[in-house]
N, C-alpha and C positions, 0 to 999 in steps of 0.2 A: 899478363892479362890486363893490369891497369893501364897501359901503354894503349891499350889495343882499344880500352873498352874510351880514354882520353880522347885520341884519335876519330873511333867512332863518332862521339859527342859534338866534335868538331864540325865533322864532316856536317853530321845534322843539324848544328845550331849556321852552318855556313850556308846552307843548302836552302833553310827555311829565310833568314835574313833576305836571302838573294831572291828568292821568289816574291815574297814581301814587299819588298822596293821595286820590282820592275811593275806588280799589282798596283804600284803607288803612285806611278807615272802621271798617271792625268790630273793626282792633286796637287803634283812640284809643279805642272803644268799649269793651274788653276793659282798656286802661289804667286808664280812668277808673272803670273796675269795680271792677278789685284794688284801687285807693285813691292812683293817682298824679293828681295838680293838673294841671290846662291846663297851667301854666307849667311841671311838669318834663315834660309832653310837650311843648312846643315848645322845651324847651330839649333833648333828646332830639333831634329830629329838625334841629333848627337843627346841632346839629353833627354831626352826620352826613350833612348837606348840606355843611357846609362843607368840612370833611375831605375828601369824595368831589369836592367843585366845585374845591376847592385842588390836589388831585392831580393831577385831571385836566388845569384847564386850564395849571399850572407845567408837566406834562410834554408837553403841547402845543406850548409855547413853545420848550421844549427840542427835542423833535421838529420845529418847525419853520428852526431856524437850520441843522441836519443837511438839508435838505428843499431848501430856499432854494440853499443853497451847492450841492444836486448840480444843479438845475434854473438856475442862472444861469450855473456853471462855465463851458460852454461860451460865452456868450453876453461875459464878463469876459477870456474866453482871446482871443477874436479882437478884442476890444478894447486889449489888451497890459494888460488891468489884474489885479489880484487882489481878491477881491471880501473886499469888510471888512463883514461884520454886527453892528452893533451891538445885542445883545439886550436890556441891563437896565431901559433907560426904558420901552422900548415892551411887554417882555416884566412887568414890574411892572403896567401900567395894563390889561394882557389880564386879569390873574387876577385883578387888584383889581376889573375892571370885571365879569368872568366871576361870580366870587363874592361880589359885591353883589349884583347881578341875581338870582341864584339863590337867592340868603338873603332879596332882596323878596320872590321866590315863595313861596316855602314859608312865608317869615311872614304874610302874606296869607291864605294858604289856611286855614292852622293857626289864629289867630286868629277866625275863622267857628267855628273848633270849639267855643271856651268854648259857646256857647250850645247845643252836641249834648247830648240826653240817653242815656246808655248804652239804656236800654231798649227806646227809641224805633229805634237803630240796628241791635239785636242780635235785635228782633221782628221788621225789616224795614219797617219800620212808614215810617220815613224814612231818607234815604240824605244824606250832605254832600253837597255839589254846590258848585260856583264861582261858578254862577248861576243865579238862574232860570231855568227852561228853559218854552216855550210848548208846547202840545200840538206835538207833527210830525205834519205830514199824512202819511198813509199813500202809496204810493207803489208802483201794483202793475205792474212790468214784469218781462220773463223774468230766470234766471240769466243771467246772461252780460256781460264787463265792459264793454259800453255801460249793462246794465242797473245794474250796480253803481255807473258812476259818477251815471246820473242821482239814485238815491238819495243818494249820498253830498252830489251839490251840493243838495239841496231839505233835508238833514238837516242840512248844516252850511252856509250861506248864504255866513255871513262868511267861512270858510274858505276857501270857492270865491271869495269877492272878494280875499281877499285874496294866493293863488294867483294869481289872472290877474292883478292889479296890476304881480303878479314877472314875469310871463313879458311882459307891452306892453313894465316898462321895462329890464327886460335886455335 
């Protein structure tokens, strides 16, 4: 289940970064206008991802040894034990693992940009993007949310596979 629920977490901190940065287009566009280089934008948002990924997920880990202890209490009590959580090792490899992963993202994403041109972003002309994207088929059913999610699985395939993957092996 940790694997699963890891995984999950993934998916959504990758999903939300990636949405974030392509919303962010028109200010690397706006950067690269006033006269700042790829490299101080991504050295710009590189640490501000990290700062933000570091905070977060240390006070995670803090928050979770508080969490742990009220949800096992009982379960240690009628065992006649005291429950002993050790945080540093495991709580170390969370945020090392958390704020690599997120500094992959964003370097990834950002690096696509050297090749943006401001003009091109700022006319509308073209947008960043993560990846090619094929035409979508259009997709005409009522409001209503059967109608919404069929859209959603024929807009985003992989999403939807990779949703029901979670839900078989949970």
């Amino acid at each position: 289940i940790g694997i699963i629920v890891l995984l999950s977490g993934c998916m959504i901190i990758s999903f939300m970064i990636r949405n974030t940065m392509i919303a962010d287009a028109k200010k690397v566009a706006i950067m690269k206008t006033v006269g700042y280089s790829s490299g101080d934008i991504i050295r710009m948002y590189l640490g501000f991802y990290f700062v933000v990924s570091f905070l977060s997920s240390a006070l995670g880990v803090v928050v979770s040894v508080f969490l742990s202890k009220l949800v096992l209490k009982s379960a240690f009590d009628a065992m006649g034990k005291t429950p002993e959580i050790v945080i540093l090792i495991p709580g170390i490899v969370c945020v090392v693992g958390v704020v690599g992963f997120v500094l992959l993202i964003i370097g990834s994403i950002l690096l696509k940009t050297r090749k943006v041109k401001p003009v091109s972003i700022l006319s509308d002309q073209s947008e960043i993007t993560t990846k090619k994207r094929k035409k979508r088929c259009q997709v005409k059913v009522l409001f209503s949310p059967a109608g919404i999610a069929i859209r959603t699985i024929v807009r985003n395939p992989k999403g939807t596979i990779g949703i029901l993957c979670k839900f078989i092996f949970w």
